[in-house]
Residue, then its C-alpha position, 0 to 999 in steps of 0.5 A: x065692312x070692306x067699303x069702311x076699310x077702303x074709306x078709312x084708309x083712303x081717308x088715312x092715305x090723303x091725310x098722310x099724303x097731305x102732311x109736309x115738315x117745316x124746314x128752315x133756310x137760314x143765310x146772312x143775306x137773300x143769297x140763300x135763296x138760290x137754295x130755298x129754290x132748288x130745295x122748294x122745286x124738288x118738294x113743293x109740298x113742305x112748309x119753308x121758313x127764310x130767315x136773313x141776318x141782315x143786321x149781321x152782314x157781311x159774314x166775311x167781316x165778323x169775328x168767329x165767335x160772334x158769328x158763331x153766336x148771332x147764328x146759334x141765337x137766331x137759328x134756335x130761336x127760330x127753330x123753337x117758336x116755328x116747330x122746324x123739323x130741318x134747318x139748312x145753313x145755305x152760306x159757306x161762311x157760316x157752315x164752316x163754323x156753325x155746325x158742329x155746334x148747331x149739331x150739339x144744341x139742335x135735335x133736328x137734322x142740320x145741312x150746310x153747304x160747301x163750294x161744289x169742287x169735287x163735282x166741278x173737277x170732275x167735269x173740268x178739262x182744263x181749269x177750274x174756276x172757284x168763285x166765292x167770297x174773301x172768306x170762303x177763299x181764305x178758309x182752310x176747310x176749302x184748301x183742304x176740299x181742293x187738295x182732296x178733290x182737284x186731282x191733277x186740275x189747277x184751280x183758279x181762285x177769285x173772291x168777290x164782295x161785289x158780286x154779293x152786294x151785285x146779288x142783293x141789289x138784283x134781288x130788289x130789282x136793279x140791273x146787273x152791270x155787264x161791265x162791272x161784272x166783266x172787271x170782277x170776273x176777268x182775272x178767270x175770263x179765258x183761262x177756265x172751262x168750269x166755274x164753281x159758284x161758291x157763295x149761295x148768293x152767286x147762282x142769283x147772277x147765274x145768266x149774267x155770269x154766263x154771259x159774260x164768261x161764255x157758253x163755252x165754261x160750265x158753272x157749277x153750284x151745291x143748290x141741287x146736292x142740297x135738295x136731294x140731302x134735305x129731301x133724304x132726310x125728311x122722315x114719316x115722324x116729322x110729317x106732322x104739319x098740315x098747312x103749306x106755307x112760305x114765310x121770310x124773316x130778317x134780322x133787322x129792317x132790310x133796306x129798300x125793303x119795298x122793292x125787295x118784298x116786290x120781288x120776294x112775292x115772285x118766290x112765294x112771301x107775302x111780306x118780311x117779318x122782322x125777327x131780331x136777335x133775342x136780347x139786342x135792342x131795337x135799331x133805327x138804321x135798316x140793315x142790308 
């Protein structure tokens, strides 16, 4: 009788052990994949669904409603036929906007992402560089994070499109310009000893960042604060999937989707799915 027991919850044990949740990483582009990183590091053992809106990149340029629309369809959506138990929104432009009302619609837990500026004003000397793009510069939610958390350090503010697009181009194989990336950066080159990368795509470019603004300025992103959110949340009653899996999914034809998927199997997916926004119909020209 007591070996049974001792089987049985051995056996119980390794079933438990062996379920994992599926969590959703939603971005407009593959930036969120710094994020699917850091995430997947701390909990290898979860099943991850990507899904890019490539077809509505950039985020920066689309008015409020419809971003906020293209998201809550394809997130949704995606949430439903994929039984996702947690969905991460690893853009800033997006968080800013989508979710209060992805919180409303969804009855899974939904983290978003915000630049690190307390964390990186708390390890400045001097000065703080925040990185990010036009959008997340200009949004009052950021000047609001600066006047609570800078205290007495002053903040440099750079937005860059190009170091988006910089990211996209390094995540289908092609080298990152040293010289571009010096121009981009050297409104900031010098005068700070911390650097925030406030777009999910920018810890992508994280050595050639640090290359170009030296050993000596600490850079700084939310990728790990995130893990440890997603992880804090994963409860007992969500663990109920038992295959492992990385899937990836885009909102239209990615361009030189060839070389994008090449790389991709470097973080795990096999292949890009295409999942387009329901009701639009189909398009001829690939997307970002």
């Amino acid at each position: 009788m007591m070996q049974f027991i001792f089987t049985f919850l051995t056996y119980h044990i390794f079933i438990v052990s062996s379920q994992v949740s599926n969590i959703l990483i939603f971005d407009s582009g593959v930036g969120g994949l710094s994020v699917y990183r850091e995430i997947q590091q701390l909990l290898p053992e979860q099943n991850y669904f990507y899904l890019f809106d490539n077809e509505g990149y950039p985020y920066g340029e689309l008015p409020q409603q419809k971003l906020l629309n293209r998201v809550e369809n394809l997130v949704s959506s995606l949430v439903t036929k994929m039984a996702i138990d947690i969905v991460v929104i690893a853009c800033n432009t997006a968080s800013t906007i989508v979710l209060p009302s992805l919180r409303k619609i969804l009855d899974i837990p939904v983290v978003g992402v915000v630049p690190a500026i307390k964390p990186a004003c708390n390890l400045a000397q001097r000065c703080v560089g925040l990185i990010a793009t036009p959008a997340t510069i200009q949004r009052p939610y950021t000047h609001e994070l600066i006047r609570d958390f800078s205290s007495d350090k002053e903040i440099c503010l750079l937005g860059s499109t190009a170091l988006v697009d910089m990211a996209e181009r390094k995540l289908r194989g092609v080298p990152v310009n040293l010289s571009e990336l010096a121009n981009i950066l050297q409104p900031i080159q010098g005068r700070i000893d911390v650097a925030v990368l406030g777009c999910t795509h920018f810890p992508l470019l994280k050595d050639e960042i640090q290359q170009v603004l030296g050993v000596h300025v600490m850079l700084v992103d939310s990728g790990k604060a995130i893990a440890r959110r997603v992880a804090s949340l994963i409860s007992p009653g969500m663990c109920r999937h038992v295959s492992q899996t990385a899937r990836i999914f885009a909102s239209t034809s990615p361009y030189d989707g060839e070389a994008l998927t090449r790389v991709l199997s470097d973080w795990g997916f096999n292949h890009i799915e295409n999942f387009p926004i329901q009701g639009s119909s189909d398009h001829s020209q690939p997307g970002l």
